[in-house]
C-alpha distance (Angstrom), angle and dihedral (degrees) to the residues before:
residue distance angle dihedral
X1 . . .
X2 3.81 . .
X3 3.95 121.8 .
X4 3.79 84.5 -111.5
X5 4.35 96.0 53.7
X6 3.54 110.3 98.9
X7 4.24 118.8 -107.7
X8 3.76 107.7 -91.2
X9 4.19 110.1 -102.6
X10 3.79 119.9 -92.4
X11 3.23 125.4 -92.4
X12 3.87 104.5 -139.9
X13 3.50 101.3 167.4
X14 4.19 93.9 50.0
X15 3.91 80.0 41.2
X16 4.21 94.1 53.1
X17 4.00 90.7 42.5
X18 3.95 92.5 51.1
X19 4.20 95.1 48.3
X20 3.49 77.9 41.5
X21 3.91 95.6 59.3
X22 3.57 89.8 38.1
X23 3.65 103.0 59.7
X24 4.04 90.8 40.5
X25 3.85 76.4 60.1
X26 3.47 96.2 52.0
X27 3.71 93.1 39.6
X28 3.87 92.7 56.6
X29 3.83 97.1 42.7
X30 4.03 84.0 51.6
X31 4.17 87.6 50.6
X32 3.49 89.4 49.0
X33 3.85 96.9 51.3
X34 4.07 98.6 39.9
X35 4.35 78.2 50.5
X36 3.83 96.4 47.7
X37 4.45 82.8 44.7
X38 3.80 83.3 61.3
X39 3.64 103.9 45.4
X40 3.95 96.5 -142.1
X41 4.15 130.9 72.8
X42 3.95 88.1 -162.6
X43 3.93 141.8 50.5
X44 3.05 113.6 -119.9
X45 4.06 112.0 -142.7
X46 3.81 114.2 167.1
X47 3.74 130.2 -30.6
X48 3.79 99.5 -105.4
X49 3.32 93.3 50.2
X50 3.65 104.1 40.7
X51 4.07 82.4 55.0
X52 3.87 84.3 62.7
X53 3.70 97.3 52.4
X54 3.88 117.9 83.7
X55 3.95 86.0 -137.3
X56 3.74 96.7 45.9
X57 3.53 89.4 -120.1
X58 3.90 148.5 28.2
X59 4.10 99.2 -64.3
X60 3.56 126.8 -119.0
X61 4.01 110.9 -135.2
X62 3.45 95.0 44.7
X63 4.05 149.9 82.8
X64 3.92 123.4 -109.4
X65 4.06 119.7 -160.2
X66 3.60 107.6 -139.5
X67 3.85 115.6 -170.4
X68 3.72 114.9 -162.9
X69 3.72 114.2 -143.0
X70 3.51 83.1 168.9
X71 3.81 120.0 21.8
X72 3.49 97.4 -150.9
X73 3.70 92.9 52.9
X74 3.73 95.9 43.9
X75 3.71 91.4 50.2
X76 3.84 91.0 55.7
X77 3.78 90.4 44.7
X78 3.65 93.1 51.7
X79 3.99 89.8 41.9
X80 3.65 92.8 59.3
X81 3.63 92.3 53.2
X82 3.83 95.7 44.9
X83 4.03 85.3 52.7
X84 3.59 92.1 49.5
X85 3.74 91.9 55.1
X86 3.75 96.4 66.0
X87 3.96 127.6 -142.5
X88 3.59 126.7 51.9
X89 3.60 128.8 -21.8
X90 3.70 145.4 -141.7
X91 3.50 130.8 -153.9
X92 3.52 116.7 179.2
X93 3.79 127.8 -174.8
X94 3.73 145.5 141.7
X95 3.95 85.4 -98.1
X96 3.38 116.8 14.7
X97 4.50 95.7 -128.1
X98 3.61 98.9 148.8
X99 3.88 110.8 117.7
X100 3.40 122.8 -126.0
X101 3.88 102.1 -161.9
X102 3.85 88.3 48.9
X103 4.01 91.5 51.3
X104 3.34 89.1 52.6
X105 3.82 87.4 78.1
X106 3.55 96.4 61.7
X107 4.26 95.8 56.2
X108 3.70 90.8 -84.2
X109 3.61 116.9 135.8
X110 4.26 125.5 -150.0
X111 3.29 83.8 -149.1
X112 3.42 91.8 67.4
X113 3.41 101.8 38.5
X114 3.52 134.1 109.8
X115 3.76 129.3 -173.1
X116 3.43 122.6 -162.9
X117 3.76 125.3 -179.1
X118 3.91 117.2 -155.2
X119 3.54 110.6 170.8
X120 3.67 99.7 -176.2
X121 3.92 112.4 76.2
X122 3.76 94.2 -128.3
X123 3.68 91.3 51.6
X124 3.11 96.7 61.4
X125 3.71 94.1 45.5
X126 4.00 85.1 61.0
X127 3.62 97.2 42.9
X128 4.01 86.9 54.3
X129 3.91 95.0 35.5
X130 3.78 87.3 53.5
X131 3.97 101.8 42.8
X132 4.33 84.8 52.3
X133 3.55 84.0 58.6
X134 3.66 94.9 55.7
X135 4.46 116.4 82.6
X136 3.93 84.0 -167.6
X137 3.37 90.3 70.5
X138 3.99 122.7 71.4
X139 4.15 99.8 -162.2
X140 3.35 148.4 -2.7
X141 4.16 131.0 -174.2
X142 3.68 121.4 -160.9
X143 3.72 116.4 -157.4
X144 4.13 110.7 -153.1
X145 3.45 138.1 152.3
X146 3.86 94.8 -143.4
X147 3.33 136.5 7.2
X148 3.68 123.7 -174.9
X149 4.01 118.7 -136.0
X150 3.56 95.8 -105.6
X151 3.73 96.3 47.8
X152 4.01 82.0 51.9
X153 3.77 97.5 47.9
X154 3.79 89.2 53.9
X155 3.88 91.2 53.1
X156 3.85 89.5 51.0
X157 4.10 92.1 46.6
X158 3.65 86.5 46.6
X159 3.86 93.4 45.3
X160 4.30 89.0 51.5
X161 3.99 86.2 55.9
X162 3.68 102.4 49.9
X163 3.57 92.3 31.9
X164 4.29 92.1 -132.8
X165 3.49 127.1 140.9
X166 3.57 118.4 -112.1
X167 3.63 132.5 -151.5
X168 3.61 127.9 -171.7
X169 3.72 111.9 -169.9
X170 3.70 110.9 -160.1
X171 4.06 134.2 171.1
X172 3.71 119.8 -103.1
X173 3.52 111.9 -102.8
X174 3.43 140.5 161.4
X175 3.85 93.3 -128.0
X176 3.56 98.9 44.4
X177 3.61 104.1 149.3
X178 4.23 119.6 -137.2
X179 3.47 120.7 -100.3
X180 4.16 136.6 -171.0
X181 3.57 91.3 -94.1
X182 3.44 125.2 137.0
X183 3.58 102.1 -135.5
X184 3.70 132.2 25.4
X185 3.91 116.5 -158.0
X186 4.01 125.7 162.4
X187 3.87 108.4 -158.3
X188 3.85 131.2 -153.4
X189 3.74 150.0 167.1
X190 3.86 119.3 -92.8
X191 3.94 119.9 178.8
X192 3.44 126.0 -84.5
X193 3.83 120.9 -114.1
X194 3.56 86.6 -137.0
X195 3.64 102.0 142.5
X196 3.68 95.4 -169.6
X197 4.41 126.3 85.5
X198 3.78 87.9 -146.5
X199 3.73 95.7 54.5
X200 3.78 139.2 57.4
X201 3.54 98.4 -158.1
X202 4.05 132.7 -159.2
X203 3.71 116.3 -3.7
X204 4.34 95.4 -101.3
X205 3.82 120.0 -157.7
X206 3.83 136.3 177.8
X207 3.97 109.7 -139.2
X208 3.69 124.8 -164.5
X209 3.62 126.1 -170.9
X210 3.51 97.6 -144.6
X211 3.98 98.5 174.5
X212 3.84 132.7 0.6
X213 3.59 125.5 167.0
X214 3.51 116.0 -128.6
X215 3.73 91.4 20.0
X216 3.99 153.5 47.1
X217 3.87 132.6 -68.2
X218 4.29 105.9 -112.4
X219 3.80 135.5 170.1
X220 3.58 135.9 -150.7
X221 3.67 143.0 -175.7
X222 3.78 104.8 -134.6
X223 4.03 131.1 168.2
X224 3.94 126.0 -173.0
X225 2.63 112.4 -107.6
X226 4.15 119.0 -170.6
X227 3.62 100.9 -47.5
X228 3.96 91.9 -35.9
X229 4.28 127.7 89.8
X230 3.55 96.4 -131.6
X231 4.25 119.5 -163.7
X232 3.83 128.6 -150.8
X233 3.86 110.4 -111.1
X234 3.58 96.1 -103.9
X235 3.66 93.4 54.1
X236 3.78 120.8 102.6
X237 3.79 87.5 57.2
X238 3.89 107.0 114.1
X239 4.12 119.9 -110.4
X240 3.36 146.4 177.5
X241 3.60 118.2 -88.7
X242 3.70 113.9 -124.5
X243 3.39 98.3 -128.9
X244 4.28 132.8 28.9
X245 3.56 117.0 -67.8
């Protein structure tokens, strides 16, 4: 080539594809770093379930389903899990009515919690898809209605490469279509063992382990218990969800 030829066209789409690579790299060394910061690559929730969960705990770098059988349950649930996570988190939804004081009894700190309201569907979707993305921050939840399975398979792609844990708190219906997540739980009230008519007693929840790849559906009776989720004896035993999975 002479001084006079013209430069050869660019390639854009070779171009695209090798940024592209690069910041996947970048993305996954970040992951790995903000992971080896926090010493663990799972959550650890109670014993007996742990013991049921290939990883031996909730994993980092990932999305969790959570369907609420009953929202106040599920929120509690899903706010021990966030706490556990450590860091700043998210939680995004169309109005932002979680309760910060009333987290706070399940290990999760105001301080390091942020609400954001999206009211548009595909804001929130972005507002999630972004915070995944991010190894500064230790959790977000995403409360939705639906989600479609491509919309989920980006959140768990974008979960891998900032190494977050992702939470997608949904309502318990009987139409509730699958997603890419992880794990699939549905999460409800059971009665306290309060013995007392003056006192409620420990927060009690029914947890089913609906779907969980690379293992078996399971359900517990837990209450929490202090600052501890605390099974029955016989739990840890796998059983049959009540519902379909």
């Amino acid at each position: 080539m002479t001084e006079h030829d013209p430069a050869p066209p660019l390639d854009r789409p070779a171009l695209i594809s090798a940024l592209r690579a690069r910041i996947a790299r970048l993305e996954r060394a970040g992951a790995a770093g903000a992971l080896a910061a926090r010493g663990e690559d799972a959550i650890p929730l109670s014993s007996a379930v742990d013991s049921a969960l290939p990883w031996g705990g909730l994993p980092r770098a990932a999305l969790h389903e959570i369907l609420a059988a009953e929202p106040g349950a599920a929120a509690g649930f899903a706010a021990l899990a966030l706490a556990r996570a450590g860091g700043t988190v998210l939680w995004i939804a169309p109005e932002p009515d979680a309760w910060p004081p009333g987290l706070a009894r399940f290990g999760l700190s105001p301080a390091a919690l942020v609400l954001v309201r999206a009211t548009r569907p595909q804001d929130a979707l972005w507002a999630m898809e972004e915070t995944l993305r991010c190894p500064a921050v230790g959790a977000a939840l995403l409360v939705a209605s639906t989600l479609d399975l491509t919309a989920a398979r980006r959140l768990q792609l974008a979960a891998e490469a900032g190494g977050v844990l992702g939470l997608l708190l949904r309502p318990d219906e009987d139409n509730a279509a699958p997603t890419a997540a992880l794990t699939r739980w549905r999460i409800g009230a059971a009665r306290s063992d309060s013995q007392s008519p003056h006192a409620l007693g420990d927060p009690a929840w029914s947890l089913d382990l609906l779907r969980c790849r690379g293992g078996r559906p399971a359900s517990w009776r837990a209450a929490w218990h202090g600052d501890q989720l605390v099974t029955e004896d016989e739990a840890g035993t796998a059983a049959a969800p009540r519902k379909r999975a």
